[in-house]
C-alpha positions as CSV (number, residue, x, y, z in Angstrom):
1,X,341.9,100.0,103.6
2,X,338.6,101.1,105.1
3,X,340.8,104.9,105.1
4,X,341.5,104.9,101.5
5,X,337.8,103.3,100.6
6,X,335.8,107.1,102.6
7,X,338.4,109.2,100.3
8,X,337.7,107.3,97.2
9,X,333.7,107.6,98.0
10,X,334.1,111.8,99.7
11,X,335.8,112.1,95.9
12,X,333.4,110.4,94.1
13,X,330.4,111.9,95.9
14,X,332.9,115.4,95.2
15,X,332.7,114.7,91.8
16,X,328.6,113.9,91.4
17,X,328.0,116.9,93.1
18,X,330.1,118.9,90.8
19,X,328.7,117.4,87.2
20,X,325.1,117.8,88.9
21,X,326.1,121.7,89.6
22,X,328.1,121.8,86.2
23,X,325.4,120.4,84.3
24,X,322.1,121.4,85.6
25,X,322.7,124.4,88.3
26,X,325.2,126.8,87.2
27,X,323.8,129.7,85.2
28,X,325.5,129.8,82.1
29,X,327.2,128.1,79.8
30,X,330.3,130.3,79.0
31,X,331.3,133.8,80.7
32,X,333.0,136.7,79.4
33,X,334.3,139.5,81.3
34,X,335.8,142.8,79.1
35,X,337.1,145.9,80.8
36,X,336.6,149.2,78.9
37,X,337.7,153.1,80.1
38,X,334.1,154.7,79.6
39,X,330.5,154.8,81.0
40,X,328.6,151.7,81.4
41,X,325.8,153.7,79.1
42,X,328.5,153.7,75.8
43,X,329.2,150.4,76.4
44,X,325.2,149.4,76.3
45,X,324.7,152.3,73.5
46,X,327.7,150.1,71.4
47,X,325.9,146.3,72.4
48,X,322.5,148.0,70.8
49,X,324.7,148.9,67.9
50,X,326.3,145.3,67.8
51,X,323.4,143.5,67.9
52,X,322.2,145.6,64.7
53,X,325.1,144.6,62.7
54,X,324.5,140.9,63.2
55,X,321.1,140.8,62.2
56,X,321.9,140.1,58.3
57,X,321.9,136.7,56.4
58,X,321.7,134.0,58.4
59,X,321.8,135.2,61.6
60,X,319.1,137.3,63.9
61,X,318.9,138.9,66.9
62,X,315.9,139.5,69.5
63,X,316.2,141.1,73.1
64,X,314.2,140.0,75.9
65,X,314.9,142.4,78.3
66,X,316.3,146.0,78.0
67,X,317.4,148.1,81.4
68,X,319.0,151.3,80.3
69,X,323.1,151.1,80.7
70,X,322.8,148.2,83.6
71,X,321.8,144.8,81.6
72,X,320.6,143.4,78.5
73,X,319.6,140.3,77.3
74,X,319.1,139.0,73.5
75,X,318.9,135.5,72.0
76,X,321.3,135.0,68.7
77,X,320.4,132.8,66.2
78,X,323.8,131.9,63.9
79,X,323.6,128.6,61.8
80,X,322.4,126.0,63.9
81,X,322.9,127.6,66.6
82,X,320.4,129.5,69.2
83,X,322.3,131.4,71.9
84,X,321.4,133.7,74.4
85,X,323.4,136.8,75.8
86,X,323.0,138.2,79.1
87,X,324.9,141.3,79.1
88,X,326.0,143.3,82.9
89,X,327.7,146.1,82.9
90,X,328.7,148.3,86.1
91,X,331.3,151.0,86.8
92,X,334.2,149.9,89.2
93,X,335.9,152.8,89.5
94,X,336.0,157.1,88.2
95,X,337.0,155.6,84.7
96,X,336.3,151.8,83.9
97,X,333.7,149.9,83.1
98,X,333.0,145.7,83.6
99,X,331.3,144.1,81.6
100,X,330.0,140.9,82.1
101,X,328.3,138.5,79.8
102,X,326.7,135.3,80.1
103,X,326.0,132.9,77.1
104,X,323.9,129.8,76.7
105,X,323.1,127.8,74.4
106,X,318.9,127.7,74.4
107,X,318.8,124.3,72.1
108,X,321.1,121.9,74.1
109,X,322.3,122.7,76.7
110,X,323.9,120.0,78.6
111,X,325.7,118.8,75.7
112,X,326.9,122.4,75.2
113,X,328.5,121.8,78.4
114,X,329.8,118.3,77.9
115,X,331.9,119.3,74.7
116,X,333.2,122.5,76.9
117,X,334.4,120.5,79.5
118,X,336.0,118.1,76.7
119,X,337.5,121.0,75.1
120,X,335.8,120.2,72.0
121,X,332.8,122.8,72.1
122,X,332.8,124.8,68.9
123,X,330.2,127.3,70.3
124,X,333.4,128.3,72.6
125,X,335.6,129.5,68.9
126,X,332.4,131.5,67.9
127,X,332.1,133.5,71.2
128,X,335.3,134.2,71.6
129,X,335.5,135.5,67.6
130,X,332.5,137.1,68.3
131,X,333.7,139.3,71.5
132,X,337.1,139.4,70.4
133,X,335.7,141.7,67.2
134,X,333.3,143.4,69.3
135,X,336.1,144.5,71.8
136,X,338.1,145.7,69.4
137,X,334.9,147.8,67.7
138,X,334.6,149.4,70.9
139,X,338.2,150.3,71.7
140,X,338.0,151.5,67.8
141,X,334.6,153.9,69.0
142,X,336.3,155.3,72.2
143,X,339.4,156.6,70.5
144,X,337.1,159.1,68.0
145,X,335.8,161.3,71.0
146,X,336.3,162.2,74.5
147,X,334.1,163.2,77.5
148,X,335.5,165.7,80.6
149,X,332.8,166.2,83.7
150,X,333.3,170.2,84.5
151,X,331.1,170.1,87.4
152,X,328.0,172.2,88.1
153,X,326.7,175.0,85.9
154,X,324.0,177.2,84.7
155,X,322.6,176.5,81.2
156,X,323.1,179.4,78.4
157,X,320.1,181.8,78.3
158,X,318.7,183.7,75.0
159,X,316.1,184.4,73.0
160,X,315.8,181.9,70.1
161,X,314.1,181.2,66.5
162,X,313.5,177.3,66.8
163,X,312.2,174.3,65.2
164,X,311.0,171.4,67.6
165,X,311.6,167.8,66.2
166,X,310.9,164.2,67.4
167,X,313.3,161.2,66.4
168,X,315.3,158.4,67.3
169,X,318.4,159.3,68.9
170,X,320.2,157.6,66.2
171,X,318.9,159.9,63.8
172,X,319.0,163.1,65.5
173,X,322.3,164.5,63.9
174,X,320.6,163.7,60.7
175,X,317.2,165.6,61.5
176,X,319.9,168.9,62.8
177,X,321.5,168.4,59.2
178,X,318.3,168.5,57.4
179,X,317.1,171.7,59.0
180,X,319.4,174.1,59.6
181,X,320.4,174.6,56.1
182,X,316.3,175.8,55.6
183,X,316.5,177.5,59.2
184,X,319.8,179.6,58.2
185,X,318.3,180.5,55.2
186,X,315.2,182.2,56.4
187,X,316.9,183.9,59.6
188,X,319.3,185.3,56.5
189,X,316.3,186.3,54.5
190,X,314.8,188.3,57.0
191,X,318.1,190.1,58.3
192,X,318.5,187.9,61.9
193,X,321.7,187.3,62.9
194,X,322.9,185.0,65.3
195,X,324.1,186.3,68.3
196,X,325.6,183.2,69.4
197,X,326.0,179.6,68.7
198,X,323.0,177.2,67.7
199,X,322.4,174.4,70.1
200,X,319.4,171.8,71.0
201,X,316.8,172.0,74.4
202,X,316.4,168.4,74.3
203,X,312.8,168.0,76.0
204,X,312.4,164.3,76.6
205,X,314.7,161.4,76.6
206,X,313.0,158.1,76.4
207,X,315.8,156.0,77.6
208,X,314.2,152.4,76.9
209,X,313.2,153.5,73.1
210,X,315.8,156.1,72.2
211,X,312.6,158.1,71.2
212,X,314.2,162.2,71.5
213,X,311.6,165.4,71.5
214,X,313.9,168.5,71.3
215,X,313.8,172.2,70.1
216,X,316.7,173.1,67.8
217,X,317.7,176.5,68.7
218,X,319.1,179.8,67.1
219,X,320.1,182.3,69.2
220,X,319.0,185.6,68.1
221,X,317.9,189.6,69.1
222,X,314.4,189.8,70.4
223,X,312.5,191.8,68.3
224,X,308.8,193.0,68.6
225,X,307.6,191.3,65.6
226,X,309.3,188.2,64.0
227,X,308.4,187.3,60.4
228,X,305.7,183.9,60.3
229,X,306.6,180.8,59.3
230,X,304.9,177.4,59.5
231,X,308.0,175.4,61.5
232,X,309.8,178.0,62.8
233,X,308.8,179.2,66.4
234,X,310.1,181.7,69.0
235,X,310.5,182.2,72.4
236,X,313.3,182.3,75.6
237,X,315.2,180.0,76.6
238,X,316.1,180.4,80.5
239,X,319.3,178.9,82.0
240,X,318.9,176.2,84.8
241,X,320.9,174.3,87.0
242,X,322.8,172.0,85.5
243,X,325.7,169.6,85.4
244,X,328.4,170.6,82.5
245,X,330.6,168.6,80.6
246,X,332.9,169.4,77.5
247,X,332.4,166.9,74.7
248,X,335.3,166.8,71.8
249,X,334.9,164.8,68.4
250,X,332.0,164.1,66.2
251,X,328.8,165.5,67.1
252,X,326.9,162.2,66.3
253,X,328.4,160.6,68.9
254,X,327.8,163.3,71.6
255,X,325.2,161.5,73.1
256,X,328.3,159.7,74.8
257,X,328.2,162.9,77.3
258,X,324.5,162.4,78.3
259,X,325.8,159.1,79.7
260,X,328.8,160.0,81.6
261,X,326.4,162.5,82.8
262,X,324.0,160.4,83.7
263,X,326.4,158.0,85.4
264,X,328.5,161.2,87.7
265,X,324.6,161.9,89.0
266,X,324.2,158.4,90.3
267,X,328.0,158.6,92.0
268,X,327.3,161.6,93.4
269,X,323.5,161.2,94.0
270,X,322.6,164.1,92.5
271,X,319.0,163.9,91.0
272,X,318.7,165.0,87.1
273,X,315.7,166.2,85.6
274,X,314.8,166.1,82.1
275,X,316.2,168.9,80.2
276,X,319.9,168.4,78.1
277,X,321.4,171.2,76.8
278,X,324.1,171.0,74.0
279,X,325.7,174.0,72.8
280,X,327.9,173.3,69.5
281,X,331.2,175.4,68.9
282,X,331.8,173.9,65.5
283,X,330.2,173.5,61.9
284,X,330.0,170.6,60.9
285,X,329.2,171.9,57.1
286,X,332.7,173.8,57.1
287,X,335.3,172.1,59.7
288,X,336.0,168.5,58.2
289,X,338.5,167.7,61.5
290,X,335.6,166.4,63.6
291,X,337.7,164.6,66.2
292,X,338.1,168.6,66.7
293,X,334.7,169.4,67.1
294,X,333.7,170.5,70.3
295,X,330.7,171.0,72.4
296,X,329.1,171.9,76.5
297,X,326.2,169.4,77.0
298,X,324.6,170.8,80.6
299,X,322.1,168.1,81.9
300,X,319.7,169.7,84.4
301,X,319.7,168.4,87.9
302,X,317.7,169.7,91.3
């Protein structure tokens, strides 16, 4: 009797110990864990995106914390509702990314997890809607373009007419749109041909903002007098060391490359420097197959 009286107390004690951690220790309320085949920076670059598309009607969005393609963390307000995310994603292997995310609910808590436990939580349908469609969004995204790491490089070299520009990332295939028709234009005007094909010298990359500074470039003959204009600048643009890789489908999302990039210099521990090159093969005015779109993006490295 005495026997079965310590397992019925080690269980009970088993038990207390278990609600205390459930309720009050254990660091979130519900955990999802997705898989997708790309760098951990498109999978933060798509959460950004996400998290714009919810803020409409009656639901909002604010992040708390922002570390470039590693974590991010955001509170979601949706009907009576206050949630916070706590997004982690990692590389586990040359092609796949984890992604881990924690959720709790920032009003009440430990009823949150009482109802879970029951099976009753409505919170639990919402996330799982919720992921579910953004799973599916991504999977959607990484099918319209694809990334191949060539290995090291040398940048292209040439003398170029140029316009510099400072934007969002977001908007930077915009900004290219609205100039080059001006740019072409005047290089027409004043008989100089391109020699080769137009790319960008990005300059600066701010990756907590998005904020870009980058010289849109048109390769042409150096001459020893070049006709004025206000915008329009010349000069050489030398090559540098640099990692290559071959981007294919719409240029506006070819920022995709910078991040496997950025991702095959912290494999290899190879340090990158600031200039990204991207050198584009197609027009986007006259060839209406983008997924056929091509483009080299060189990122400098030591």
């Amino acid at each position: 009797m005495m026997h079965i009286k310590r397992i019925a107390f080690g269980c009970l004690i088993s038990l207390l110990v278990f609600f205390a951690w459930y309720l009050f220790i254990k660091t979130y309320d519900f955990e999802v864990v997705i898989q997708a085949e790309t760098s951990p920076g498109t999978v933060y670059h798509n959460v950004l995106g996400w998290n714009a598309s919810l803020n409409k009607g009656n639901t909002k969005t604010v992040f708390s914390k922002k570390k470039p393609f590693e974590n991010l963390i955001h509170t979601y307000d949706f009907e009576s509702y206050k949630l916070e995310f706590d997004w982690k994603m990692h590389k586990i292997n040359d092609s796949i990314t984890k992604v881990f995310i924690g959720v709790n609910d920032l009003d009440k808590p430990i009823r949150t997890r009482i109802k879970k436990l029951l099976g009753i939580s409505p919170i639990q349908t919402l996330i799982h809607q919720e992921f579910t469609g953004f799973n599916a969004t991504l999977l959607s995204h990484l099918d319209q373009f694809k990334v191949v790491i060539d290995g090291e490089q040398k940048s292209p070299e040439s003398f170029v007419a140029y316009v510099n520009i400072s934007c969002n990332q977001n908007a930077k295939a915009v900004n290219m749109i609205n100039n080059s028709t001006y740019i072409n234009t005047f290089l027409k005007n004043h008989n100089l041909t391109l020699k080769s094909n137009p790319f960008i010298e990005i300059l600066d990359w701010n990756k907590n903002t998005g904020k870009l500074n980058f010289n849109f470039c048109f390769p042409i003959e150096k001459l020893d007098d070049f006709p004025v204009h206000s915008e329009i600048k010349y000069k050489k643009v030398v090559a540098k060391k640099s990692l290559k890789a071959t981007f294919q489908g719409n240029y506006s999302y070819i920022d995709r490359a910078w991040y496997a990039l950025c991702q095959y210099t912290l494999d290899k521990q190879i340090k990158p420097l600031k200039t990204i090159v991207e050198v584009y093969h197609n027009n986007p005015h006259t060839d209406v197959k983008d997924v056929k779109w091509t483009a080299e993006v060189y990122m400098e490295i030591e």
